[in-house]
N, C-alpha and C positions, 0 to 999 in steps of 0.2 A: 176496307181491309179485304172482303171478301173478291174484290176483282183483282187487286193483286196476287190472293193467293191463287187465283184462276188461272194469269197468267206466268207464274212459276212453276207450275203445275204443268199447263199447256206448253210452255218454253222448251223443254230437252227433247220432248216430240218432235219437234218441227224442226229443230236444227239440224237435227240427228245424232247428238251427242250420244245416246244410247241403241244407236242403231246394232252397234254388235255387243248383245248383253248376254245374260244366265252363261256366263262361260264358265265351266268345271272342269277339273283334270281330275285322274286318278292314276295314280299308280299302280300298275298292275304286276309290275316283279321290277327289282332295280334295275334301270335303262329303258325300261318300256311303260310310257304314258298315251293315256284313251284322253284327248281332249274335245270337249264337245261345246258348241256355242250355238246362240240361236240368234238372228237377225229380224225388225221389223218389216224388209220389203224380201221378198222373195228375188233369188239372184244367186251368183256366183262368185267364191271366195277363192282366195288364195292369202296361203302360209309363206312366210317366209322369216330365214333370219335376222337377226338385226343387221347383220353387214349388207343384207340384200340377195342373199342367196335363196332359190327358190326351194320348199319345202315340199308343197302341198298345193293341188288346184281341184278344186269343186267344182265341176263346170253347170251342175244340175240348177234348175231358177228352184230353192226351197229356203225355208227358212231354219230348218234346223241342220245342222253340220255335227259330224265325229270324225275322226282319225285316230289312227295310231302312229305316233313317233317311239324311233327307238333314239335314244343316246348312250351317252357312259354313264356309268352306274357310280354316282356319287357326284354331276357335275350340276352346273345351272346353267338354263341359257334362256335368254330375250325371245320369243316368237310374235311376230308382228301378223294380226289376221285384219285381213283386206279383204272390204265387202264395198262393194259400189267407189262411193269417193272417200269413205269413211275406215279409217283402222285403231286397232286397239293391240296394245302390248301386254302381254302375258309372261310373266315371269313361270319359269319352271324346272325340278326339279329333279334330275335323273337317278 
């Protein structure tokens, strides 16, 4: 039992399933959100829409990432963040 749980454990590491984690928004007045995320390799991100519209580029190699997005005050939308080969969708709230 114990080396299964070793490599359950060991497994989202190495895939990189959790490559882009600790992601947090806040709202900082309606329409304006601070979103921030952290990655395990050091590198450079890019934001974008769900249709594919370009957002946001971090071109610095770090592992921690913020921005601020503005939108309309009351909407939602899809933000897709892109680190290496890896992304993750973030729902959020304007």
């Amino acid at each position: 039992m114990t080396a299964l749980l070793e490599s359950l454990t060991w497994w989202p590491w190495h895939t990189g399933a959790k490559n882009i984690h600790s992601v947090r928004h806040t709202l900082d007045a309606p329409g304006l959100i601070t979103l921030q995320w952290a990655t395990l390799e050091e590198g450079p991100t890019t934001l974008l829409r769900a249709d594919g519209a370009h957002l946001f580029q971090d071109p610095t190699r770090r592992t921690e990432h913020q921005v601020t997005l503005t939108g309309t005050a009351g909407t939602r939308e899809s933000i897709v963040i892109h680190a290496g080969d890896h992304e993750r969708v973030v729902e959020l709230g304007f």
